[in-house]
SEVEX-456115 format. One record per atom (N, C-alpha, C): residue in one letter; x negated, y negated, z negated; atom name. Coordinates in Angstrom, 1 decimal, padded with zeros to 4 digits. Atoms other than C-alpha are relative to their C-alpha. Example, Ala and Ser with C-alpha at 12.3 -4.5 7.8 and 13.67 -1.06 7.14 Angstrom:
BEGIN
NODE r      u      v      w  a
NODE a -000.9  001.2  000.0  N
NODE a -012.3  004.5 -007.8 CA
NODE a -000.9 -001.2  000.0  C
NODE s  000.9  001.1  000.0  N
NODE s -013.7  001.1 -007.1 CA
NODE s  000.8 -001.1 -000.8  C
end
This chain:
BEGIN
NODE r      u      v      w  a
NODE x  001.2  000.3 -000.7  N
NODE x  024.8  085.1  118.6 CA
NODE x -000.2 -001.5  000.2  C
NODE x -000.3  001.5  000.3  N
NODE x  025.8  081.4  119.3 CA
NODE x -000.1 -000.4 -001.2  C
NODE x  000.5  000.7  001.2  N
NODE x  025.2  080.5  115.9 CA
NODE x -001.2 -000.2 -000.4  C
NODE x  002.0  000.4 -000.3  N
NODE x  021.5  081.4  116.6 CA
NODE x -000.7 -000.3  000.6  C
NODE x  000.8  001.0 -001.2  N
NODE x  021.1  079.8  119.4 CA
NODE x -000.1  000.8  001.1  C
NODE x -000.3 -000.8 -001.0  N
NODE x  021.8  082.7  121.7 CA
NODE x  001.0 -000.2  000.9  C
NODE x -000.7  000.2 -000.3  N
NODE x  024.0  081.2  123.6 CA
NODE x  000.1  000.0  002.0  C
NODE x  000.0 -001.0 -001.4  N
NODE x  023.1  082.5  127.5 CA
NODE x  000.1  001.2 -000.3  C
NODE x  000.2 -001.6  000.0  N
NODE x  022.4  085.9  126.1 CA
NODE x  002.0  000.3 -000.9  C
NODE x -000.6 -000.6  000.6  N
NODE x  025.9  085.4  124.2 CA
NODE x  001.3 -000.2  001.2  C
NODE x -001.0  000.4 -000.8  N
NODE x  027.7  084.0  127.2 CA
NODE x -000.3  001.4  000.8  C
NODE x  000.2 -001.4 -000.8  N
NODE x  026.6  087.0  129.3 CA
NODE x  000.2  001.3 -000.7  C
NODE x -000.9 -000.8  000.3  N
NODE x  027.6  089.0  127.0 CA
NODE x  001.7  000.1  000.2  C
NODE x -001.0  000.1 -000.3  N
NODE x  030.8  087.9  127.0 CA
NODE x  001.1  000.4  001.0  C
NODE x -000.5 -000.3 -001.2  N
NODE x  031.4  087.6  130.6 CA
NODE x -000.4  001.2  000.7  C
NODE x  000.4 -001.4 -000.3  N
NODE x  029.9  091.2  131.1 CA
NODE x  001.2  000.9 -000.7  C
NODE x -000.9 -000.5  000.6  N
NODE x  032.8  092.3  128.5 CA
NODE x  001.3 -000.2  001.0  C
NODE x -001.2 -000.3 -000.3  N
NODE x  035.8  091.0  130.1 CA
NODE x -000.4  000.6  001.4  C
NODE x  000.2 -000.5 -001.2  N
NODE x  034.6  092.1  133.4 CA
NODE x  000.0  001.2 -000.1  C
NODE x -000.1 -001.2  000.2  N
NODE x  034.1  095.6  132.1 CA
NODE x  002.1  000.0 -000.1  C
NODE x -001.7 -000.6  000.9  N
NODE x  037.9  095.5  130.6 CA
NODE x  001.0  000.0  001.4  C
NODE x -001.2 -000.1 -001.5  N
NODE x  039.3  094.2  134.3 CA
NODE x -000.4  000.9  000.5  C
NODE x  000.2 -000.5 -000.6  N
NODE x  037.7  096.4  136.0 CA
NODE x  000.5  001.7 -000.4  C
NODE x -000.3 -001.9  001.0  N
NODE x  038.5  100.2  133.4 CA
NODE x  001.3 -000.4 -000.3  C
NODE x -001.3 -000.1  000.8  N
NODE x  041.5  098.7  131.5 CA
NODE x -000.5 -000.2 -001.5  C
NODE x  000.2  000.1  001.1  N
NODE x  042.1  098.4  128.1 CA
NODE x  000.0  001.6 -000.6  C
NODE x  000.2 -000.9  000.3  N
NODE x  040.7  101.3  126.5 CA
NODE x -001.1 -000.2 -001.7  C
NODE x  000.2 -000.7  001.4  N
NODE x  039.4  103.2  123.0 CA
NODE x -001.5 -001.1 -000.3  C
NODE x  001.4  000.7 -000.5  N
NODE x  035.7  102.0  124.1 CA
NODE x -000.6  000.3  001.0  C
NODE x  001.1  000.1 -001.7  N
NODE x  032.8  102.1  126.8 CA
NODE x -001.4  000.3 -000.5  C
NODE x  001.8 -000.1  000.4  N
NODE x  030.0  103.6  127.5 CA
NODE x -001.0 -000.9  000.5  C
NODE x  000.9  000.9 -000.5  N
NODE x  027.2  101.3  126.7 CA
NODE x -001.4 -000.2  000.8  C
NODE x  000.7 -000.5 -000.6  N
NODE x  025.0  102.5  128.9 CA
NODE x  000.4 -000.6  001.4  C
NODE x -000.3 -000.4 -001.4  N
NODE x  027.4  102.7  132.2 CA
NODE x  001.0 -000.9 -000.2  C
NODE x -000.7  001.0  000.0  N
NODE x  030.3  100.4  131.0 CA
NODE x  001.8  001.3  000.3  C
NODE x -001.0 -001.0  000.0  N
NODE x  032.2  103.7  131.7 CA
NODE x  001.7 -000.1 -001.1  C
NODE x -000.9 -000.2  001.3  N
NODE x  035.9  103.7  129.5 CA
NODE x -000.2  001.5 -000.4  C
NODE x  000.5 -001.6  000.5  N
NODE x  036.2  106.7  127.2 CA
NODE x  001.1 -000.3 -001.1  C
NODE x -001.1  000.2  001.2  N
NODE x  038.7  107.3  124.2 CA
NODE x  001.6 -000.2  001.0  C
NODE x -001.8  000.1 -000.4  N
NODE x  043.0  106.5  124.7 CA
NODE x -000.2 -001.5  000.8  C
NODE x  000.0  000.9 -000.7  N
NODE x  044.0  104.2  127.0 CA
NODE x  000.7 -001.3 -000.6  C
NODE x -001.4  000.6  000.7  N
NODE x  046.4  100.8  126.1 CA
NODE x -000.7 -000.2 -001.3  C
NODE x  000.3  000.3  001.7  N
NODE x  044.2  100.3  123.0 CA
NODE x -000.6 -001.4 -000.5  C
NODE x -000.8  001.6  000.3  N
NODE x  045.2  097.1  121.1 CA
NODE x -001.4 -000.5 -000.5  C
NODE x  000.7  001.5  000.1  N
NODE x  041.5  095.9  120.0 CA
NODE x -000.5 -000.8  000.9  C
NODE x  001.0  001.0 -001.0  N
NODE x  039.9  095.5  123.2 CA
NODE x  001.3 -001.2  000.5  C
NODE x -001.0  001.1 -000.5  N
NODE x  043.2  093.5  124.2 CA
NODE x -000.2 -001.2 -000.8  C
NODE x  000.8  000.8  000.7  N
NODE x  042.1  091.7  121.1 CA
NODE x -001.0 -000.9 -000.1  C
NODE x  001.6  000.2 -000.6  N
NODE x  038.5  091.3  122.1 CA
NODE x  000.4 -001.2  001.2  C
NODE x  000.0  001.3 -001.2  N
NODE x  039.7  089.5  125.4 CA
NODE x  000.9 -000.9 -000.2  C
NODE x -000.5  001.1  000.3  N
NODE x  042.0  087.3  124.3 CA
NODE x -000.8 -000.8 -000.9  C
NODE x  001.3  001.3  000.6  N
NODE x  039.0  086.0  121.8 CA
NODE x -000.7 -000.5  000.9  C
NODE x  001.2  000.1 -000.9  N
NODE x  036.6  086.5  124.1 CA
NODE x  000.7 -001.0  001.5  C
NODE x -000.1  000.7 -001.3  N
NODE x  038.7  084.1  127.2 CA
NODE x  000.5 -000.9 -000.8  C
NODE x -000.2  001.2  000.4  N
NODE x  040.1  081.8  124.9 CA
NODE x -001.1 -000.5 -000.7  C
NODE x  001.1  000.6  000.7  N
NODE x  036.6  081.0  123.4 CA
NODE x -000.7 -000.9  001.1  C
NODE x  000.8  000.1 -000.5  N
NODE x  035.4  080.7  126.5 CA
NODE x  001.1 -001.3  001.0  C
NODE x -000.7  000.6 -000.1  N
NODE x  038.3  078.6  127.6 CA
NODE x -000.6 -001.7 -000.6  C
NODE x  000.4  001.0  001.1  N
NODE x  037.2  076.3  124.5 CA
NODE x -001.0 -000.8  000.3  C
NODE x  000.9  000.9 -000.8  N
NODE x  034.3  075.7  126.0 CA
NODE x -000.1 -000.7  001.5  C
NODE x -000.1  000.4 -000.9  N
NODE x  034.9  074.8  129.1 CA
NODE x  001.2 -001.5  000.3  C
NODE x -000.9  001.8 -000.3  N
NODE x  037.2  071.4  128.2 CA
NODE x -000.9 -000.6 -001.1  C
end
């Protein structure tokens, strides 16, 4: 989305993601509706996801 110039709608994405993952855990996925977890617990992409998703966000902030 930042490559299109979306870059409120991509930052609020973002920060709506990891706030979902602190708040459920690391899980399968989420309902995008409710933000609800769903699927196995402990599952290795969202851990993935947030370590892009805080170190990007990291990136930007120095």
């Amino acid at each position: 989305m930042k490559r299109y110039g979306f870059n409120v709608e991509a930052d609020k994405i973002s920060a709506q993601t990891i706030n979902m993952v602190q708040k459920n855990g690391f899980y399968e996925y989420f309902n995008p509706l409710t933000g609800d977890h769903a699927g196995v617990g402990h599952f290795s992409w969202t851990a993935s996801l947030i370590i892009d998703l805080l170190s990007k966000q990291k990136q930007s902030q120095t």
